[in-house]
NURO-753006 format. One record per atom (N, C-alpha, C): x, y, z; residue in three letters. Coordinates in pm, 1 decimal, m for minus. Layout:
<pts>
{{X Y Z} ALA}
...
</pts>
This chain:
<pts>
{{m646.2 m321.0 1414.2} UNK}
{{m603.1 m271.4 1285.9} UNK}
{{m552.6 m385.1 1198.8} UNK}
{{m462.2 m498.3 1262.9} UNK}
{{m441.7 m606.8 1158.6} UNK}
{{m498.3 m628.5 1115.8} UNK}
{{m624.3 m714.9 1248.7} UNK}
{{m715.6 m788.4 1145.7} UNK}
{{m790.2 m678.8 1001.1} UNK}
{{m875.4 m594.7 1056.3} UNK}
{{m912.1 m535.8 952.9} UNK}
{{m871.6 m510.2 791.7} UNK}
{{m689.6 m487.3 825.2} UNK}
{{m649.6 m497.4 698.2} UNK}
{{m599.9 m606.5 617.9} UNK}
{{m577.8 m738.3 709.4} UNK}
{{m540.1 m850.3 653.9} UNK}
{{m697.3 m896.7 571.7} UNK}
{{m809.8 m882.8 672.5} UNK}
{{m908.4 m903.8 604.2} UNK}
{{m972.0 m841.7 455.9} UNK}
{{m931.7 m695.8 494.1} UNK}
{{m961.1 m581.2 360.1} UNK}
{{m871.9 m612.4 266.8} UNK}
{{m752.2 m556.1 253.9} UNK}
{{m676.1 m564.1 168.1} UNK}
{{m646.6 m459.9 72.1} UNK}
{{m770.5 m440.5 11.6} UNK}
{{m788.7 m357.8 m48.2} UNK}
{{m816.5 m198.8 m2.4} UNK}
{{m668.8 m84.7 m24.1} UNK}
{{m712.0 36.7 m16.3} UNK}
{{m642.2 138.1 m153.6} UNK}
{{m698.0 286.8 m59.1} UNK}
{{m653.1 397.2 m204.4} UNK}
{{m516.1 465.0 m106.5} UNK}
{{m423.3 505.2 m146.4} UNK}
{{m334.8 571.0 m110.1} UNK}
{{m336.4 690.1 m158.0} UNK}
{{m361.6 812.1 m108.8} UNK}
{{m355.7 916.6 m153.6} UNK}
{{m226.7 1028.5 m98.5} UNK}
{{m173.5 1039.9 m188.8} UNK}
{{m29.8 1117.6 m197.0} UNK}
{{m22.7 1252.7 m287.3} UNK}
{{67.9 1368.5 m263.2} UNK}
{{34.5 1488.8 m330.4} UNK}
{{190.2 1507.9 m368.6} UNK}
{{242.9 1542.7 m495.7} UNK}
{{333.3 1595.5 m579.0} UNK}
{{423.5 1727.7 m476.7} UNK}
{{526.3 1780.8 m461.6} UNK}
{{558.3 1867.2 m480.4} UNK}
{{483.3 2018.5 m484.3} UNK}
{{396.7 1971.2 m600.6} UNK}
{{328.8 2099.6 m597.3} UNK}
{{215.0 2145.1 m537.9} UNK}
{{184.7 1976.3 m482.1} UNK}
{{29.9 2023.6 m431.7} UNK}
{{m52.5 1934.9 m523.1} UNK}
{{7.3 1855.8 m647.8} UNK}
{{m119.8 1835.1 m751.5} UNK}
{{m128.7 1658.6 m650.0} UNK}
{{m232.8 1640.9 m613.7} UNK}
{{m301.7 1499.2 m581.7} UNK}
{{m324.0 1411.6 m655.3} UNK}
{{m289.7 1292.2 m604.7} UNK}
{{m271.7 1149.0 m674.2} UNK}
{{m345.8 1074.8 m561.2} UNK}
{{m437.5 989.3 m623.0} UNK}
{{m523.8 848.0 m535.9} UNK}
{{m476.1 703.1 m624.0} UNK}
{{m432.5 653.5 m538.9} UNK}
{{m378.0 497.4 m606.9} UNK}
{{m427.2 392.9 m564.8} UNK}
{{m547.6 297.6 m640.0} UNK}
{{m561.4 171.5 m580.2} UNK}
{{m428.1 78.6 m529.3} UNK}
{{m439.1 12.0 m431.4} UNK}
{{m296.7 m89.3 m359.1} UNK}
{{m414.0 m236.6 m312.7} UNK}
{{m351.7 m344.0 m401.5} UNK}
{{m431.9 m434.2 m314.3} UNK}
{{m343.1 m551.0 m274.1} UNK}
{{m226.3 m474.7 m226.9} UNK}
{{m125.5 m544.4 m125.1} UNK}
{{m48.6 m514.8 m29.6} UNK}
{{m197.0 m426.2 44.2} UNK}
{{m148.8 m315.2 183.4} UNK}
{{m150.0 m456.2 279.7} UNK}
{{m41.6 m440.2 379.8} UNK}
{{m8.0 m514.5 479.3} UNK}
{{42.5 m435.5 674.2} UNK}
{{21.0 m503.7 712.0} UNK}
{{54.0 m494.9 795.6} UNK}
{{217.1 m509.6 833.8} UNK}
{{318.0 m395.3 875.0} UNK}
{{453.2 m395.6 881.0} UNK}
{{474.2 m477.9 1030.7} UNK}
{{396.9 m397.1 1133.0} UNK}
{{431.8 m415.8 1277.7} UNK}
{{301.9 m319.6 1316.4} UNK}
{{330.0 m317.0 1447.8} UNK}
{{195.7 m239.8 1532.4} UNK}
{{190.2 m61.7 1461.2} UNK}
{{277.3 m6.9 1416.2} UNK}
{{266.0 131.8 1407.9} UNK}
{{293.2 175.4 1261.1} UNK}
{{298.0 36.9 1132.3} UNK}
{{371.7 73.9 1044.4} UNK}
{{300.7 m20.8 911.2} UNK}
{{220.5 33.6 825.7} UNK}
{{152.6 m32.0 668.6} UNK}
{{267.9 m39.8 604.6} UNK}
{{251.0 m144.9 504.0} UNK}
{{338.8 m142.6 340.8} UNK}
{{268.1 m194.6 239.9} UNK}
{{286.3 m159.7 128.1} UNK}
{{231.9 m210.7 43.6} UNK}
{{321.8 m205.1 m87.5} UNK}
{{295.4 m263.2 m194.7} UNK}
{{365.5 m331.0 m317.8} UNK}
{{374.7 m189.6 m431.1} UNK}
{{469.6 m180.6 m485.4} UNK}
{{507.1 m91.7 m579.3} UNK}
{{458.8 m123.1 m714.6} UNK}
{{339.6 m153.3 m761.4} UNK}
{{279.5 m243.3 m929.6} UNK}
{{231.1 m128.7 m997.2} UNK}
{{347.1 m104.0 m1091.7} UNK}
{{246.6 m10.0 m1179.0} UNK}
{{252.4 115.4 m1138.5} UNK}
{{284.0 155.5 m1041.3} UNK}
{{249.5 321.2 m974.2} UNK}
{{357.2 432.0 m999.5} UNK}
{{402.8 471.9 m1061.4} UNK}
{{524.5 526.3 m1103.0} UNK}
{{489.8 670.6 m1055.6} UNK}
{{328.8 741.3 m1057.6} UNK}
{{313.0 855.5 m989.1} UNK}
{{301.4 892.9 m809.7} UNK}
{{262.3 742.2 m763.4} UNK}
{{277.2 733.5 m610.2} UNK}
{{400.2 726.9 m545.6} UNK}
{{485.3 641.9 m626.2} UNK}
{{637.3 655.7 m621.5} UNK}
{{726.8 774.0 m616.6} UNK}
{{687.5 883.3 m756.6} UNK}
{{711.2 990.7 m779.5} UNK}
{{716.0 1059.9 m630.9} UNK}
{{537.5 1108.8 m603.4} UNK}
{{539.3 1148.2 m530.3} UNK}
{{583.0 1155.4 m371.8} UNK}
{{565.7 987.7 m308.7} UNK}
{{662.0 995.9 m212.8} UNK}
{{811.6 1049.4 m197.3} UNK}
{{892.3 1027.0 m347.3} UNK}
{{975.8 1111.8 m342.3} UNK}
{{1008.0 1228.0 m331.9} UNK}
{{922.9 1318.4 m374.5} UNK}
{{908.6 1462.1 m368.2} UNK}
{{844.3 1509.7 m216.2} UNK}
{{719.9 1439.0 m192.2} UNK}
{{637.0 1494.7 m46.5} UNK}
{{639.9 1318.3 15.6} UNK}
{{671.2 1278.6 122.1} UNK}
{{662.0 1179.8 206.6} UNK}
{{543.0 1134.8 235.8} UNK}
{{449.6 1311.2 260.7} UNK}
{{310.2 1251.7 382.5} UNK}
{{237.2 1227.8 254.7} UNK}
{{118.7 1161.7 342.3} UNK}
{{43.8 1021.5 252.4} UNK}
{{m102.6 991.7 348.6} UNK}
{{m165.1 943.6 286.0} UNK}
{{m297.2 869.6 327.4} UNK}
{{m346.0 740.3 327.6} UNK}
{{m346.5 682.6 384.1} UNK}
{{m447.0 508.7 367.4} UNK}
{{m553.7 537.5 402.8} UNK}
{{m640.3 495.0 305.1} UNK}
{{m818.4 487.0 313.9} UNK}
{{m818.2 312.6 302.7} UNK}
{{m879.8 248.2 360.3} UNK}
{{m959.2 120.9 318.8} UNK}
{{m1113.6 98.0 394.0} UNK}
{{m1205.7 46.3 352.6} UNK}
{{m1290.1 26.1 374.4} UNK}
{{m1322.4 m143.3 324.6} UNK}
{{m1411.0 m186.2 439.1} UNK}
{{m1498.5 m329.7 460.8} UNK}
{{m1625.8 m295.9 361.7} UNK}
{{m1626.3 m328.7 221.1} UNK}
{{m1805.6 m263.4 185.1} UNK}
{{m1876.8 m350.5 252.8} UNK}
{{m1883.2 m462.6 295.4} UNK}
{{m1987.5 m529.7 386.5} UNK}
{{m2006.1 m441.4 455.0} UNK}
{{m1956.9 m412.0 588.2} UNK}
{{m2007.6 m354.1 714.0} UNK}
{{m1954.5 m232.4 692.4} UNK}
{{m1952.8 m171.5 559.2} UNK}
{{m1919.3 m21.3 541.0} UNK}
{{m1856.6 72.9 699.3} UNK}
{{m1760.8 12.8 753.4} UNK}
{{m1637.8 45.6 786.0} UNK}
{{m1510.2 74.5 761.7} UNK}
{{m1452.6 172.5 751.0} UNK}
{{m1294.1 227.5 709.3} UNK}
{{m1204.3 279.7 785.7} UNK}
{{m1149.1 282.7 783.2} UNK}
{{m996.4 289.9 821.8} UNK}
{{m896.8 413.9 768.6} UNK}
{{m885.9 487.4 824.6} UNK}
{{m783.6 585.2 755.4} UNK}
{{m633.7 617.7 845.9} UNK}
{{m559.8 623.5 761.2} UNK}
{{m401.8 609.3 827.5} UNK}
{{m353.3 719.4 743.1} UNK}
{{m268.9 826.7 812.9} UNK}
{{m195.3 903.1 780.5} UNK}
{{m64.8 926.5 835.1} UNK}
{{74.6 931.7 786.3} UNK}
{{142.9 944.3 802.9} UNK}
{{300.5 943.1 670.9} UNK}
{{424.3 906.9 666.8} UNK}
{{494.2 979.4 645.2} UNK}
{{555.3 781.4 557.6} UNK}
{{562.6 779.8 397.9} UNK}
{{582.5 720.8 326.9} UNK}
{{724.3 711.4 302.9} UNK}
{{796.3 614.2 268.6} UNK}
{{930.6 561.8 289.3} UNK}
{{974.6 442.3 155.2} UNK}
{{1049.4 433.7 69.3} UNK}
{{1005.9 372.1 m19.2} UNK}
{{1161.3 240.7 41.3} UNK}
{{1117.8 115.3 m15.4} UNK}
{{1226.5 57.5 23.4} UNK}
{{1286.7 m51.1 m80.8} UNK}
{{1374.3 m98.1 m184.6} UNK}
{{1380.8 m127.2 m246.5} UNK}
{{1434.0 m305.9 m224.5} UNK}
{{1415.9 m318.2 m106.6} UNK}
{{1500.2 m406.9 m68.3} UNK}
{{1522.7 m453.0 70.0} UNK}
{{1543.1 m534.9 108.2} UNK}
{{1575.7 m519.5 245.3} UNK}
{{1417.1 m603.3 346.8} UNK}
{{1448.5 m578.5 448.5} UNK}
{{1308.4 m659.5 587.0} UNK}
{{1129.8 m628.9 496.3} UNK}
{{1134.0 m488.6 500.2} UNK}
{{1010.7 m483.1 474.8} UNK}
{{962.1 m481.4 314.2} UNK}
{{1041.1 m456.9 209.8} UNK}
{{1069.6 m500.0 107.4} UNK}
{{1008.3 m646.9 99.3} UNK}
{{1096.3 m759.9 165.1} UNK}
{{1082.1 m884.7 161.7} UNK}
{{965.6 m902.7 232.0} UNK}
{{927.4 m845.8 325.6} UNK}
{{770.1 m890.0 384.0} UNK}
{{654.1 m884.7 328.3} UNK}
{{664.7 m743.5 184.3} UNK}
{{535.2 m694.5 137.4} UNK}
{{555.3 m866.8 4.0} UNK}
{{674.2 m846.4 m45.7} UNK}
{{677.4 m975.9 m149.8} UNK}
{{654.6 m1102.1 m123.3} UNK}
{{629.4 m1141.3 3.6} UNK}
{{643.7 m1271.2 69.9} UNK}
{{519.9 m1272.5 93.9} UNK}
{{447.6 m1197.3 97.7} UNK}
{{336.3 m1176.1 138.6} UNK}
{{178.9 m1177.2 45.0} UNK}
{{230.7 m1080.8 m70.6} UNK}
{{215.0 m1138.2 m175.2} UNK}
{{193.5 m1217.3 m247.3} UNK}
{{337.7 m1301.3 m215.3} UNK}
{{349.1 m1438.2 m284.9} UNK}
{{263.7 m1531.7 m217.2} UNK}
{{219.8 m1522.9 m79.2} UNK}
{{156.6 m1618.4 m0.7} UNK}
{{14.8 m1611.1 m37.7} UNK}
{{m41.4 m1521.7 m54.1} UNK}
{{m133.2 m1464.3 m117.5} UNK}
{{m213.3 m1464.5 m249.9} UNK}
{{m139.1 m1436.8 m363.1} UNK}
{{m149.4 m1506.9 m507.1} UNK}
{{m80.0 m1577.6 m565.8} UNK}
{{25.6 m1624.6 m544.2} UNK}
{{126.7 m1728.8 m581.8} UNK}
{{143.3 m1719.3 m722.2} UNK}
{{128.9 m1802.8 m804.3} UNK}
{{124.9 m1844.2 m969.0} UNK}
{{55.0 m1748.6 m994.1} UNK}
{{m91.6 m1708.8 m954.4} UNK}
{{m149.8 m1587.7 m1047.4} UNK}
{{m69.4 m1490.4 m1034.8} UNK}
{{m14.8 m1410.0 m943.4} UNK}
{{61.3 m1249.7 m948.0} UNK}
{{137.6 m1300.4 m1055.5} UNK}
{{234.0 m1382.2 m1038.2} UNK}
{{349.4 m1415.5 m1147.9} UNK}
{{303.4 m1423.4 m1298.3} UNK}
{{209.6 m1499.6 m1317.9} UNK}
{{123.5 m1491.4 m1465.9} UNK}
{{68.8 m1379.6 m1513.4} UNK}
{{63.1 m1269.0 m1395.7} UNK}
{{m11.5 m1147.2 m1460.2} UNK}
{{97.1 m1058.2 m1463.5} UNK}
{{226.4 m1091.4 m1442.0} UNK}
{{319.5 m973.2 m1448.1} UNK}
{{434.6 m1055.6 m1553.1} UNK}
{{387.7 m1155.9 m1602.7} UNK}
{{503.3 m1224.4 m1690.1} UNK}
{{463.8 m1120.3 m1837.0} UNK}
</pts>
């Protein structure tokens, strides 16, 4: 599962409101937490956010389009503002795009 997603990177998170109404969110700074646990970066998403607040459970889709292989993860979303895994998704990030993320969010 690491490798796959360190390699991918790129997935949709799909999360549902309270009411039931569904939200799909591109994330292209899903990471690896530990063996049992994804994170990814809060940019822009104010309805994925929303919704973890209201309903927890959640979806990871990613797919390899080369070897059209995917990956799906379901389980129970946690938002963290701060703190270990906070600092892992930003560090991570940063290792990642460095100067560009920063130039595109200045």
């Amino acid at each position: 599962m690491k490798a796959a997603v360190d390699d991918i990177r790129l997935c949709f998170v799909a999360t549902a409101s309270k009411d039931g109404t569904p939200n799909v969110s591109p994330k292209g700074s899903l990471t690896v937490w530990d063996g049992d646990h994804l994170a990814f970066a809060n940019i822009e998403a104010p309805r994925t956010m929303k919704n973890i607040n209201e309903n927890p459970k959640l979806e990871v889709n990613t797919i390899d389009q080369i070897s059209r292989r995917g990956f799906r993860f379901k389980g129970t979303g946690e938002i963290f503002e701060k703190g270990d895994v906070f600092d892992h998704v930003a560090n991570d990030i940063w290792n990642r795009e460095g100067e560009t993320f920063r130039s595109t969010r200045s």
